[in-house]
Phi, psi and omega in degrees: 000105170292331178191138151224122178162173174319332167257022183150129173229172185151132187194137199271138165219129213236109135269223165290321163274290245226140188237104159248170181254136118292135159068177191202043199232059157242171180293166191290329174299354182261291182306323204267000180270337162261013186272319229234356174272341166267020163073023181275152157241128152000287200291013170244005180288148187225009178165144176260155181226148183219111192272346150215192187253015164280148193316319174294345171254327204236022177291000175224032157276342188272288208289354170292320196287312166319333157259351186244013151072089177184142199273161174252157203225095163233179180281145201262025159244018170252319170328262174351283144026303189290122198268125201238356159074222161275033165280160174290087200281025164275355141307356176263158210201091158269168201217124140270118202335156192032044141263155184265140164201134185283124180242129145036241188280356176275143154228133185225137190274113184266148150197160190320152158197156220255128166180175200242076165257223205239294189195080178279156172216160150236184221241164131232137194231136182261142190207139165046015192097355209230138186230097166262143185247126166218107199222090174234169195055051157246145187281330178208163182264138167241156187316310190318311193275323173299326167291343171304226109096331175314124142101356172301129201250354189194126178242133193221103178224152178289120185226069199283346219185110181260127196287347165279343188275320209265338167290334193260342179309163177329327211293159177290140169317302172325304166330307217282332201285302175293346168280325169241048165309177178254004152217045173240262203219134186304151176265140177296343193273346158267351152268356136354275193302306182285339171299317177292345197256307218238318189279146197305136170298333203288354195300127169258325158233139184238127176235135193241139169213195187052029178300120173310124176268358153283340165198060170205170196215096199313309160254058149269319200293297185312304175247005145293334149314278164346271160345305180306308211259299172352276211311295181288025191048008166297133163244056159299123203276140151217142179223143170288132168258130181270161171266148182070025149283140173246140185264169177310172179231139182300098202250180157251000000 
């Protein structure tokens, strides 16, 4: 993860041939300076991926595509959403949610997810054997996203918010209201619930992100998970992604 949270998200996913972005929502000069701290170059990349148009996912996406000439992949009612200014959209490679699509050695599973865009999606992307799930900005687990997600070997899921900080917090009543909607952002006490209830044994690392820095608390994130994954016996490895941090990098 070059960054999760509220304030900019984007995360490298690598094999040997093949380089991709989720997201893009840091400046382009932030992403390609935490690209080159995991000993990555821009210029091996091979596609941007977008799961919606908010600002915090897509603000360094037209100029990084202005400089590395490399196509972007959304979804096509997300496409529009996007203010492209004079860029060139014969560069754009749209999809419709719950379709599958091949970058070189990746196959990645788009499928719906309840937040309040235009048609947000996550990703599950296959590689080598190996199954990562990247699933932020949902308001709730719905059935659905729990069968994506079966058999998942690495999880990057949304702990956005502990809901007693975020009622008494800075935010404007309205604010409070869409974060905590069924299309606004997970709660740790909703990822609680999925840990004890739904998620699959096969998840072997769980990375919790996109932590509100306003109304969340990183060991906060941490043991109410921890308290979760106890309650199943899972030994399941997990780390908290801090905001505005770039995390380890995760290798299979």
């Amino acid at each position: 993860m070059l960054a999760s949270s509220s304030s900019g998200n984007s995360t490298f996913i690598g094999t040997e041939n093949t380089r991709i972005l989720i997201d893009a929502g840091l400046s382009k000069r932030e992403i390609f300076a935490r690209l080159a701290a995991i000993g990555e170059s821009p210029e091996d990349l091979d596609a941007v991926i977008i799961s919606h148009e908010h600002s915090d996912h897509v603000c360094g996406l037209i100029p990084i595509l202005r400089q590395l000439d490399i196509p972007v992949y959304l979804s096509t009612l997300t496409a529009p959403a996007i203010a492209w200014g004079e860029f060139d959209r014969k560069k754009l490679e749209t999809f419709q949610a719950g379709e599958r699509i091949s970058i070189g050695e990746l196959e990645i599973d788009t499928f719906t997810i309840p937040h309040d865009a235009i048609d947000p999606v996550a990703f599950c992307i296959r590689a080598d054997g190996v199954k990562i799930g990247i699933v932020t900005d949902l308001g709730y687990m719905p059935e659905s996203i729990q069968v994506h997600l079966r058999g998942v070997d690495f999880l990057l899921l949304e702990s956005n918010h502990d809901l007693e900080m975020l009622k008494v917090g800075p935010y404007p009543w309205s604010v409070k209201q869409r974060v905590m909607g069924r299309k606004g952002h997970l709660s740790n006490d909703a990822v609680s619930d999925y840990i004890c209830d739904a998620m699959d044994s096969s998840v072997h690392t769980l990375v919790l992100g996109h932590l509100s820095p306003h109304n969340n608390y990183p060991a906060t994130v941490e043991l109410v998970a921890s308290q979760a994954l106890a309650q199943r016996s899972l030994s399941t490895r997990l780390v908290v992604s801090e905001p505005k941090q770039q995390s380890a990098v995760f290798a299979y």
